[in-house]
C-alpha positions in Angstrom: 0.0 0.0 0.0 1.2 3.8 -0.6 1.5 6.0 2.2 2.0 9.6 1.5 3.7 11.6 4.1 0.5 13.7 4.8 -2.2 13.9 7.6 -4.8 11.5 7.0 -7.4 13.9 6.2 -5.4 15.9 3.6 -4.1 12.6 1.7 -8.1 11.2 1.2 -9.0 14.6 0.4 -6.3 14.5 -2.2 -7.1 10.9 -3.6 -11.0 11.3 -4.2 -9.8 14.7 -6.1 -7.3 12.7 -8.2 -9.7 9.7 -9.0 -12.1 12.0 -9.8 -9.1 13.6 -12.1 -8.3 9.8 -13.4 -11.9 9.4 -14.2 -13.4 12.3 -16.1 -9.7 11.9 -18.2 -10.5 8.1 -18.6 -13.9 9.0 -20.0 -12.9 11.7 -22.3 -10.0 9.8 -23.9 -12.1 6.7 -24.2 -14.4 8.6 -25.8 -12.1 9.9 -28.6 -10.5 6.8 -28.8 -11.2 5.1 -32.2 -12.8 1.7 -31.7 -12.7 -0.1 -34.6 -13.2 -3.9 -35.3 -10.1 -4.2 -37.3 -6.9 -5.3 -35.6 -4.2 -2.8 -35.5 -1.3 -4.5 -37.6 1.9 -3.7 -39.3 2.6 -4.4 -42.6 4.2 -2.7 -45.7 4.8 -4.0 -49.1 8.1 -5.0 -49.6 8.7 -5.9 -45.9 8.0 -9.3 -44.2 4.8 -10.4 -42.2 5.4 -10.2 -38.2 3.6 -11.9 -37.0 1.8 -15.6 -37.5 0.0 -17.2 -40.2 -2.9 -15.3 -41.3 -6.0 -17.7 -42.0 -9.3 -15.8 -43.0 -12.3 -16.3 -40.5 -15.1 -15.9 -42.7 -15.1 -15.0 -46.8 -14.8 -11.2 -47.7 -14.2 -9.6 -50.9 -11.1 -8.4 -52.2 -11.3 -4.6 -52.5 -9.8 -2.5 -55.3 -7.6 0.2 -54.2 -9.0 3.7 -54.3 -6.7 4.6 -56.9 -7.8 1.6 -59.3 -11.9 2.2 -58.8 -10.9 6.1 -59.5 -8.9 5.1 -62.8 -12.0 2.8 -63.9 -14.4 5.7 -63.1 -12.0 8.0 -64.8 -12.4 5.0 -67.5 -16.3 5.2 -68.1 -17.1 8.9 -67.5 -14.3 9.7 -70.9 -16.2 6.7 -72.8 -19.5 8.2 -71.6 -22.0 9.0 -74.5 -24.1 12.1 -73.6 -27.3 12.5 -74.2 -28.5 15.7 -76.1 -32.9 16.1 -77.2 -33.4 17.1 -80.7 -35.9 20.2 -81.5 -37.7 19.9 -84.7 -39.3 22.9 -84.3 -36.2 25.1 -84.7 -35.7 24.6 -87.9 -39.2 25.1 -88.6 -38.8 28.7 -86.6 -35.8 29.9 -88.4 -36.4 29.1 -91.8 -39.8 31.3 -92.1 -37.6 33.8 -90.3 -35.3 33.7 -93.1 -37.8 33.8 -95.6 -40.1 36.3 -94.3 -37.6 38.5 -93.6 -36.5 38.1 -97.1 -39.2 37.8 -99.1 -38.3 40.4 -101.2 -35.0 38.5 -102.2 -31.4 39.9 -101.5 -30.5 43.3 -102.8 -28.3 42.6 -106.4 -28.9 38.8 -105.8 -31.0 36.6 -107.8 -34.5 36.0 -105.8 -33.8 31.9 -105.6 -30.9 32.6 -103.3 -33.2 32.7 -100.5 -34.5 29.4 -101.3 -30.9 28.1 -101.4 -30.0 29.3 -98.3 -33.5 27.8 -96.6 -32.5 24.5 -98.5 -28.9 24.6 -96.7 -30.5 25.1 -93.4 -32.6 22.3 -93.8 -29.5 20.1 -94.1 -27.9 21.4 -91.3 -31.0 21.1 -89.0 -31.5 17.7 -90.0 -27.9 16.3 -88.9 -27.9 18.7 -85.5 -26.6 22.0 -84.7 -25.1 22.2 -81.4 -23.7 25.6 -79.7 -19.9 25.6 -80.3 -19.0 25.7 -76.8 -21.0 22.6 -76.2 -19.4 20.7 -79.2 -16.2 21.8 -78.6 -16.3 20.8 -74.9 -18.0 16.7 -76.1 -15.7 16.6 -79.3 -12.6 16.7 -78.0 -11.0 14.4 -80.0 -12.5 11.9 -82.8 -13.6 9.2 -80.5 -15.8 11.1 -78.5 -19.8 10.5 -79.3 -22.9 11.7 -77.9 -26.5 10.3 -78.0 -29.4 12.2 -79.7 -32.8 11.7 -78.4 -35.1 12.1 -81.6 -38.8 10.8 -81.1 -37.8 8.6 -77.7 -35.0 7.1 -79.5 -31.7 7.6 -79.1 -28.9 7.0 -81.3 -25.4 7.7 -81.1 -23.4 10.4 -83.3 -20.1 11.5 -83.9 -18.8 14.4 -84.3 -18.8 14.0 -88.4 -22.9 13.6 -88.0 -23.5 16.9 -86.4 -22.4 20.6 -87.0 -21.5 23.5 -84.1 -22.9 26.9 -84.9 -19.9 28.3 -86.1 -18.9 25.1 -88.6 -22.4 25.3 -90.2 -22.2 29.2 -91.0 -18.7 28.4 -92.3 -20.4 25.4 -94.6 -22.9 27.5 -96.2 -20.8 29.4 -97.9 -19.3 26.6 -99.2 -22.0 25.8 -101.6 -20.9 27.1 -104.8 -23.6 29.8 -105.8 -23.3 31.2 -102.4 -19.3 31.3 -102.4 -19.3 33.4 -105.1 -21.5 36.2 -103.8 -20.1 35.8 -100.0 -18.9 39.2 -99.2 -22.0 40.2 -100.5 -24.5 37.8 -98.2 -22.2 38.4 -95.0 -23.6 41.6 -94.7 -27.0 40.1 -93.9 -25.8 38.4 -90.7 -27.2 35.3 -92.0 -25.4 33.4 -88.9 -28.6 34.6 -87.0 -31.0 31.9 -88.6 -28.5 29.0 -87.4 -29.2 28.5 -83.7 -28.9 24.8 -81.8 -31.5 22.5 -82.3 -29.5 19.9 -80.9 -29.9 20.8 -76.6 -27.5 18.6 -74.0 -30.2 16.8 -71.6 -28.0 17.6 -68.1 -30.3 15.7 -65.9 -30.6 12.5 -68.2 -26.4 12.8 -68.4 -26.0 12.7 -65.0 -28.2 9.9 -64.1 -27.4 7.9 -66.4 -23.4 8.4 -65.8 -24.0 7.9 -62.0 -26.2 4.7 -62.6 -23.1 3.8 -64.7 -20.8 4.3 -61.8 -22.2 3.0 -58.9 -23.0 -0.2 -60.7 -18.9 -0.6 -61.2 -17.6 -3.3 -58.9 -15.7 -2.4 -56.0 -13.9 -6.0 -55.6 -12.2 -8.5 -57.6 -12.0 -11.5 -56.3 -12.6 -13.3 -52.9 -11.2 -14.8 -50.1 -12.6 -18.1 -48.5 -12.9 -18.6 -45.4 -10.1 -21.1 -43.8 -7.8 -19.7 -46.9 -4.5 -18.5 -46.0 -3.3 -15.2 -46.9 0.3 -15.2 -45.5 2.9 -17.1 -43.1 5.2 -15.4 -40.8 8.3 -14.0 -42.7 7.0 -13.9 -45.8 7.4 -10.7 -47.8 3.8 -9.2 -48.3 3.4 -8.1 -51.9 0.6 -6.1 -53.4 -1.8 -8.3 -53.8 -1.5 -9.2 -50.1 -1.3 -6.2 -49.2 -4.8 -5.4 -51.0 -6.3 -8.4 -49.0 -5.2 -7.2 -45.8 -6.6 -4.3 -46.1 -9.9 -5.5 -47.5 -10.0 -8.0 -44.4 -9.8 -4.3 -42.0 -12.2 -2.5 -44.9 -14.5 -5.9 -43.9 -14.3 -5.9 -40.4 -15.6 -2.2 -40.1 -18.3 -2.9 -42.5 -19.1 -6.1 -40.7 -19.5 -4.4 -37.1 -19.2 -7.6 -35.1 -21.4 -8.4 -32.0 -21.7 -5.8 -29.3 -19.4 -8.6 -27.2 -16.2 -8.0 -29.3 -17.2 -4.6 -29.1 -17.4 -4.5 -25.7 -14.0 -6.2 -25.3 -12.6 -3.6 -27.1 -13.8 -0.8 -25.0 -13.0 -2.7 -21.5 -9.1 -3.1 -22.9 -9.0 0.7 -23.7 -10.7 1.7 -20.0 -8.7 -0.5 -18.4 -5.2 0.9 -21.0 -5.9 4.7 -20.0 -6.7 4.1 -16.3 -3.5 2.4 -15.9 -1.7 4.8 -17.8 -3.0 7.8 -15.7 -3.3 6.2 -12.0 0.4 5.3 -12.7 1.3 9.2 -13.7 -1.1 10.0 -10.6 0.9 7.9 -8.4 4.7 9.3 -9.7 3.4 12.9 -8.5 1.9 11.9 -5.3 5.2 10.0 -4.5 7.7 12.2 -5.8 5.8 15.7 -6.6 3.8 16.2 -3.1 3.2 20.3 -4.1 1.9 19.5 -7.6 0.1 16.8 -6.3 -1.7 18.5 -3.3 -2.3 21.7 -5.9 -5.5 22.1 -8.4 -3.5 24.6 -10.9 -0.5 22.2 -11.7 -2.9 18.9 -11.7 -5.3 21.2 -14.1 -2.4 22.2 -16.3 -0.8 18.5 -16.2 -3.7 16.4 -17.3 -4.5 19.7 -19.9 -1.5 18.7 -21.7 -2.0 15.3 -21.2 -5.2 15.1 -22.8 -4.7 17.7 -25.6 -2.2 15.9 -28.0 -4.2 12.3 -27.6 -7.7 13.8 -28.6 -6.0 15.6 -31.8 -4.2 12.7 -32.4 -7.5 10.7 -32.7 -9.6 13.3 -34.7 -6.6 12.9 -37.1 -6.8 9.0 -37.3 -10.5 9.2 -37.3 -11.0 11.5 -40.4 -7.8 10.7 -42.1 -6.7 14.2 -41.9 -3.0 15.6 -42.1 0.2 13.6 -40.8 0.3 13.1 -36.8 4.2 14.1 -37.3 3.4 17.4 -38.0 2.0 18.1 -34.7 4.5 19.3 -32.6 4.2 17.1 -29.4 7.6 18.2 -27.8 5.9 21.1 -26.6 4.3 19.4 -23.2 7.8 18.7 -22.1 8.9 22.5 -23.4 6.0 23.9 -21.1 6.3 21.3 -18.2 10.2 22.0 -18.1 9.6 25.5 -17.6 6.7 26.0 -14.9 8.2 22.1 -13.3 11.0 20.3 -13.6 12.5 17.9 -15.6 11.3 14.9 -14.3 8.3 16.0 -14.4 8.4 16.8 -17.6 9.7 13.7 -19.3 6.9 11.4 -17.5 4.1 14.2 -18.9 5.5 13.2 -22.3 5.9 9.6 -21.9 2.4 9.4 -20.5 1.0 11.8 -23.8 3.0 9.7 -26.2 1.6 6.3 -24.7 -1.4 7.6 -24.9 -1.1 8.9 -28.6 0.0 5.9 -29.8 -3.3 3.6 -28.9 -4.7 5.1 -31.7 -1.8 4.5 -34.3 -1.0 1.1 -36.3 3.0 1.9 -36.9 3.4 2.9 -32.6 7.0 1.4 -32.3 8.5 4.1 -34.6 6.2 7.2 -33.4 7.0 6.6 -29.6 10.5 6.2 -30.5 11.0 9.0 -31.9 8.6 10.8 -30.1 10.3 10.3 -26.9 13.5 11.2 -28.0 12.4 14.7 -29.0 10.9 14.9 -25.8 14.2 14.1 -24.2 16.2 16.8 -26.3 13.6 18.8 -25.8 13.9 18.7 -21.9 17.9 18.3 -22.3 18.1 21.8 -24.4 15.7 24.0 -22.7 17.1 23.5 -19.0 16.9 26.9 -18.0 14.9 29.3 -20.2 16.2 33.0 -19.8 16.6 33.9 -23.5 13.7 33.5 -26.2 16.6 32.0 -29.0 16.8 28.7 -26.3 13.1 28.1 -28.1 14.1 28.5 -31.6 17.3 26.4 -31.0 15.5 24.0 -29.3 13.3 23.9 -32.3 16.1 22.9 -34.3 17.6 20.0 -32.2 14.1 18.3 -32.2 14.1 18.9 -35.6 17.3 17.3 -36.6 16.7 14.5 -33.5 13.7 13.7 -34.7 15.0 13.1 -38.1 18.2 11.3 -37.1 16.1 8.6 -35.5 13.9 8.1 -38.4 16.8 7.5 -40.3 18.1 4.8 -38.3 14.6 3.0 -37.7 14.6 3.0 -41.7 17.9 1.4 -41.8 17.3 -1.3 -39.6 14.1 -1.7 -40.8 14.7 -1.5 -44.4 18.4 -2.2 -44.8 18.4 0.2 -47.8 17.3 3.7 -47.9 15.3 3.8 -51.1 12.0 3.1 -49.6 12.8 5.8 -46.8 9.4 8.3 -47.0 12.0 11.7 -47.7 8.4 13.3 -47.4 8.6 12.8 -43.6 11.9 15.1 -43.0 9.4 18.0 -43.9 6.9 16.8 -41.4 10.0 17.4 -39.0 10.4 21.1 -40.2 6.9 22.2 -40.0 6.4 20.5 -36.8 10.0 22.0 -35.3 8.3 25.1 -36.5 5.4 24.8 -34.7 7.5 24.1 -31.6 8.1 27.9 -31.5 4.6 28.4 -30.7 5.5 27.3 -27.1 6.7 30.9 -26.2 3.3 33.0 -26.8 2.1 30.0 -25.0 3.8 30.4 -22.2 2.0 33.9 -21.3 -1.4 31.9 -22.2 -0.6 29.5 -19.7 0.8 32.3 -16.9 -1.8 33.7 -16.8 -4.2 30.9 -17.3 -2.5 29.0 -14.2 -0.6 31.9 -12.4 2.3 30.0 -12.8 5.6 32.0 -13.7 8.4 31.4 -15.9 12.2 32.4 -15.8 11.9 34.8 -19.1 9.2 36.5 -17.2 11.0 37.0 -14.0 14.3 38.4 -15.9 12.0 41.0 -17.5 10.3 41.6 -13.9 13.9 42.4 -11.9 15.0 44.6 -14.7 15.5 47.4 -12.6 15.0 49.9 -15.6 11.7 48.5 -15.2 9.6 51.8 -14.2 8.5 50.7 -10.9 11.9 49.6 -10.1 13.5 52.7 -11.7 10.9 55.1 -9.0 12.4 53.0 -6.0 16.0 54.1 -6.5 14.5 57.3 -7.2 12.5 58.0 -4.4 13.9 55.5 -1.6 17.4 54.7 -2.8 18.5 52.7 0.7 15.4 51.1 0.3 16.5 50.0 -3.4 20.1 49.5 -2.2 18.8 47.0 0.3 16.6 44.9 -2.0 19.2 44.3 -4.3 21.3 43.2 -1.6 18.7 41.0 -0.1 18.1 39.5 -3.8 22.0 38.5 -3.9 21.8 36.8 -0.4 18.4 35.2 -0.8 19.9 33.8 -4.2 23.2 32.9 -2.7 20.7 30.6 0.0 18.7 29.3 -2.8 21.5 27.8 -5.6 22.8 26.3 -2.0 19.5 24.0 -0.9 18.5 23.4 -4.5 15.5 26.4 -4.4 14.5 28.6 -7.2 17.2 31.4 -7.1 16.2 33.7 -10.0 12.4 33.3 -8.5 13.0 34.6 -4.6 16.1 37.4 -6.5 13.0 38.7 -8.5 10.7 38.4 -5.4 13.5 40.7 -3.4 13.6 43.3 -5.7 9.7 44.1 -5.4 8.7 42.7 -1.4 9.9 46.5 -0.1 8.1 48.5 -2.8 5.6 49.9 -0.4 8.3 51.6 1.6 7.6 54.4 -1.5 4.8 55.8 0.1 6.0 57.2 3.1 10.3 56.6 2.3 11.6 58.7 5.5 10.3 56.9 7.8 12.5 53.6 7.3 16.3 53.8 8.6 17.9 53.0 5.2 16.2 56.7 3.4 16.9 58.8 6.6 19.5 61.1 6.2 20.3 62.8 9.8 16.7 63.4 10.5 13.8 60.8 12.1 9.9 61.6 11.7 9.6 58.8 14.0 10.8 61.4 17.1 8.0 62.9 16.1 5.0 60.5 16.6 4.0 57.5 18.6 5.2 54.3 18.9 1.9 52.5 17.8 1.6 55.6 14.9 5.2 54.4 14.0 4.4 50.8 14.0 1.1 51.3 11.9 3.2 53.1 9.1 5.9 51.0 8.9 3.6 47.8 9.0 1.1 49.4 6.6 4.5 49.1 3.6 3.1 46.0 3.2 -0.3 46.8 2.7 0.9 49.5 -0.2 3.0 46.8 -1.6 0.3 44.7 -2.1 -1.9 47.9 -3.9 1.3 48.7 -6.3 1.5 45.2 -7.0 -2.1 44.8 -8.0 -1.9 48.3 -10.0 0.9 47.3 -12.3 -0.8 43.9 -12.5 2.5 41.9 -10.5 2.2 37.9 -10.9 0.5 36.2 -8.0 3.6 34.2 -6.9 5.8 37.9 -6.8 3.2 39.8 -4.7 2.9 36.9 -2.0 7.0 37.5 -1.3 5.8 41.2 -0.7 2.6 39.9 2.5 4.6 37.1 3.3 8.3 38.6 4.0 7.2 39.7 7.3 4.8 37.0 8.1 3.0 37.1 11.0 5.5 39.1 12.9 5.6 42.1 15.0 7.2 45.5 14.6 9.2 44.8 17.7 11.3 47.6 18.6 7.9 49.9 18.8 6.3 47.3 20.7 8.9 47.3 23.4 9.5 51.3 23.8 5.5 51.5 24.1 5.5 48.6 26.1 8.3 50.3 28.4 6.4 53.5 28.7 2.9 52.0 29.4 4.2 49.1 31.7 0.8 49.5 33.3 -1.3 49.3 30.2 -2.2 46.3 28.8 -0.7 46.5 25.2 -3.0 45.0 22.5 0.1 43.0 19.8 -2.6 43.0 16.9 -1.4 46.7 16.7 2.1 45.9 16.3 1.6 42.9 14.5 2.2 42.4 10.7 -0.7 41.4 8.8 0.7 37.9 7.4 0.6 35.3 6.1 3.4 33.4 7.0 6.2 32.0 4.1 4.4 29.3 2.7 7.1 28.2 0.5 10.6 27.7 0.3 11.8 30.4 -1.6 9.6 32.8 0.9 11.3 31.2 4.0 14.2 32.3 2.0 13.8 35.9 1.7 12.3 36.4 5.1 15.3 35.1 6.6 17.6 36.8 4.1 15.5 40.6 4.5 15.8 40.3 8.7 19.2 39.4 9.0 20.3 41.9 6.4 18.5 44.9 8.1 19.9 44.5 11.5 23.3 44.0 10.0 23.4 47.6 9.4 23.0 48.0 13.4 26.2 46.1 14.3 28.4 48.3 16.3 31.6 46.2 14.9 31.7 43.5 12.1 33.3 40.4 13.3 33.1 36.6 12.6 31.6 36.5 15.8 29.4 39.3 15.5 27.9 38.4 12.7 27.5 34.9 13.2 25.6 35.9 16.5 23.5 37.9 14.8 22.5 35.8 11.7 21.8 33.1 14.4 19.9 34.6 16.9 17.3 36.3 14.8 17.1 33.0 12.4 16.2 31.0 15.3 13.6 33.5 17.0 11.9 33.2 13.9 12.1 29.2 13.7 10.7 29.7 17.5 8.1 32.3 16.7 6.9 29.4 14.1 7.4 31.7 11.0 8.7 28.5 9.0 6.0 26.1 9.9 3.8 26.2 6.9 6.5 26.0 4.2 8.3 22.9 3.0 11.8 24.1 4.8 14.0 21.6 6.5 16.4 22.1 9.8 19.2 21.1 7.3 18.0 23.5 4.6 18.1 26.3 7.6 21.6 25.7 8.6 22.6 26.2 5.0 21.3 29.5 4.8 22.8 30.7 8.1 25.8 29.5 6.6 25.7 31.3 3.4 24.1 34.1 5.0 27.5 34.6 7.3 29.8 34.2 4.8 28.2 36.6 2.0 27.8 39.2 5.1 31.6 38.4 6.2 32.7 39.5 2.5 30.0 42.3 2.6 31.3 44.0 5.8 35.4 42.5 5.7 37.7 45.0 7.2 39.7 47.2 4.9 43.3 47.2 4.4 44.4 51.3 5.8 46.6 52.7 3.4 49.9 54.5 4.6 50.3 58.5 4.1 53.2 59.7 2.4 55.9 61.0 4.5 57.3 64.2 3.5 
């Protein structure tokens, strides 16, 4: 049984949130997954069948090939014959046209030419006049024919046996009498009385090509049942290869009983629940704060569940190469807001997800997981937005590289190698630069933080930054020296250094309000003479409270403003406590006035920088700077605050206090060391 190192109430709490996690992840990526009856197996023309002697169950047909049923269709639809209705009546219409629009006879022409021309027209109507757009679309070369519907009969016609519009108005002038006096009858537009009387019949066409179609066979052959197809080792030709893949094409037409069917969904339940209760159990055992917290679960099963459900849409509808999609990016983002570890078993638990939906999964986790690893190697510690693009690149080239090889050993040769897969590298190494705008999407998604974003934040041309040394330069001057010794602590117990610097640099920015009345702005004069002790106390507590409302005014991350309420904890402002205790030693002194408003540190990095702000304020009130001094110091106020329980709600260890004491001396030894007096020059 696993125990977690929690209280008992805390650790169910936290395992009926994670089932409910596993379960509502289990549903949705069962419900994406494809379940078809077909058998997911591996096999390539060319390349030898893995696994045992394949004997057909049942008889199936063997299906043509999408590309052989499209070259038939391709086949019948240029054979085709058209079908165009023939109009009797047109001919009847334009020929009284002609002649009653010429029953005078042509100007300087004989009167019979109109009677000559009527007597061509008749020859053309009779054969067919189609529009020349029509005939030159159906004729497009001489074996082309169409069928002409005259009286419910149809009878098929080259292109010899009817005339286009423009060829008959050529062929009437190519009777004699009218050649001769051509020039003369052009001017009559004559091409006005030839119209079609041959129309194409769309709807007939089309019903009769698609009754043509559909009733082309999609098989050739059949296999019986009990027939073997292949043995183990032998090389799988096309024609195998065509069964095999009418035995899938079967299987999903088939839709076996709802018991195979049910099989096939228990196996991928009982696949993702394992999957995820084993993720589950790596952060509970080795990730207690991302276990114990909604945002990183949230953002950890978000990217766990992302990639799969694309992945399947893609298998589903046959849509776009699965390479393309850039699935290094969980262990990108995971290595930025986590860690490393973390971030390798996201992607191992994506990619074994991903690949329940695939039929070739050996070579896509392979490769998969080793982008994920160079991914995670090559991004250690983001600070610079190039560490994306180069990342980019070394997936790229990674991915590649172990494509290669699989080939090789695969194939022995590299002529069948798919060179069409190195581009799916590129575009997806391009999409991996994506992950930089989404690291702002996911900050402030998440409230999580990453290193790019905390350089920018301790920028101290950054304008808020740029007011403190402006307005309360001690003040400044002591949060960068409380950054350097809270970052010293952190590289030294394994904490987040750059974090609690950046943290440093803003947890004092309240002092701006009211600057003289802290030690480090005074210069000879203090306001405090003139007030109070609890007035005092309020106004320097309340530099917390006006941190907090400059934080929240130029929108500071969560995890920066809680160094600001949390530096002092729940502390008090002791030495106005004890001079108005001393003056009212009657008076029964209520501490909520001299008390800070909290919360404690709540992390490690927070512990950090409350220990490093106290002991580096009341190192300015040594009277001498000696080992001993110093080390007196550090230890007596680190240890009142371990007593005054400042520490108990942050994952801080005894050891992990001792190191900062340690570093805490020997940065303030090389801070305060004793200079060397230099010797006047005797004259």
């Amino acid at each position: 049984m696993i125990r977690f190192n929690t209280p008992d109430n805390h650790f169910w709490r936290n395992v009926i949130k994670q089932s409910a996690f596993i379960a509502v992840m289990t549903i949705i990526i069962v419900w994406f997954l494809p379940r078809n009856e077909a058998r997911l197996l591996r096999y390539d023309i060319g390349k030898p069948w893995m696994y045992g002697s394949f004997i057909a169950k049942f008889d199936f047909p063997i299906y043509k090939s999408e590309s052989t049923i499209k070259q038939e269709k391709d086949s019948l639809t240029k054979m085709f014959e058209p079908y165009f209705t023939y109009n009797p009546e047109v001919e009847k219409i334009q020929i009284n046209r002609l002649k009653k629009k010429f029953e005078k006879g042509f100007k300087d022409l004989p009167g019979n030419y109109v009677n000559i021309i009527a007597s061509k027209l008749h020859e053309f109507y009779k054969k067919g006049v189609i529009s020349a757009p029509e005939y030159s679309q159906v004729f497009k070369d001489s074996t082309c024919r169409i069928r002409i519907i005259r009286e419910k009969t149809a009878t098929s016609a080259s292109s010899n046996d009817t005339y286009s519009t423009m060829a008959a108005y050529e062929q009437l002038f190519a009777e004699r009498h009218l050649a001769q006096h051509r020039q003369e009858l052009q001017k009559y537009n004559l091409n006005e009385f030839i119209v079609p009387n041959v129309i194409y019949d769309k709807t007939l066409s089309e019903s009769e090509l698609n009754d043509i179609l559909s009733s082309l066979p999609i098989a050739s052959g059949m296999v019986m049942s009990g027939q073997k197809v292949i043995g183990k080792g032998e090389i799988v030709d096309e024609h195998v290869y065509r069964i095999l893949n009418s035995f899938e094409r079967e299987m999903e037409r088939r839709k076996t009983d709802s018991s195979e069917m049910h099989y096939v969904l228990y196996g991928q339940i009982l696949f993702v629940a394992i999957i995820l209760i084993l993720f589950t159990v790596y952060l509970g055992l080795f990730r207690r704060e991302y276990f114990s917290n909604t945002r990183y679960m949230m953002m950890l099963y978000a990217q766990i569940l992302v990639f799969p459900v694309i992945v399947f849409l893609m298998v589903k509808y046959n849509f776009f190469n699965i390479y393309l999609l850039p699935f290094a990016m969980v262990p990108i983002l995971t290595r930025v807001f986590m860690d490393s570890r973390t971030a390798f078993v996201v992607h191992t638990t994506m990619i074994l997800l991903c690949s329940t939906a695939l039929k070739y999964q050996y070579d896509f986790i392979i490769i998969e997981l080793v982008a994920g690893m160079v991914a995670i190697y090559s991004i250690n510690e983001l600070s610079k937005r190039a560490q994306i693009f180069n990342t980019a690149i070394f997936i790229t080239l990674s991915s590649s590289a172990v494509y290669i090889a699989l080939q090789l050993m695969q194939n022995n040769n590299s002529e069948k190698m798919d060179w069409g897969m190195f581009a799916m590298f590129a575009i997806s190494g391009v999409f991996i630069l994506f992950a930089y705008p989404l690291m702002y999407i996911i900050e402030k998604a998440f409230g999580f933080i990453s290193n790019v974003t905390l350089i920018e934040l301790s920028n101290t041309n950054n304008e808020i930054l740029r007011k403190l040394s402006e307005v309360a330069p001690g003040t400044f001057q002591h949060s960068v020296t409380v950054g350097n010794l809270a970052a010293a602590i952190a590289d030294k117990i394994g904490a987040k250094s750059l974090l609690v610097r950046t943290g440093a640099m803003y947890h004092d920015i309240g002092k701006m309000s009211n600057p003289v009345f802290f030690t480090e702005n005074q210069a000879g004069v203090n306001p405090h003479e003139r007030i109070t002790d609890l007035e005092s106390a309020q106004i320097i507590i309340s530099h917390v409270t006006e941190g907090l409302k400059m934080a929240e005014q130029i929108n500071l991350p969560s995890v920066i403003k809680n160094f600001i309420n949390t530096h002092h904890g729940s502390g008090m402002a002791k030495y106005f406590y004890i001079n108005y205790k001393n003056a009212h030693p009657d008076e029964e002194v209520d501490k909520a006035l001299f008390t800070y408003p909290g919360p404690d540190p709540f992390t490690k990095e927070q512990a950090i920088l409350a220990m490093a702000d106290t002991v580096e304020a009341a190192s300015r009130s040594l009277p001498n700077y000696t080992e001993e001094s110093i080390s007196e110091l550090v230890n007596r106020l680190i240890d009142n605050q371990l007593n005054e329980g400042r520490f108990k709600n942050c994952p801080i260890t005894f050891r992990d206090i001792e190191n900062a004491k340690l570093v805490l001396i020997e940065k303030l030894k090389s801070i305060y060391h004793t200079r060397i007096s230099y010797p006047e020059l005797k004259k």
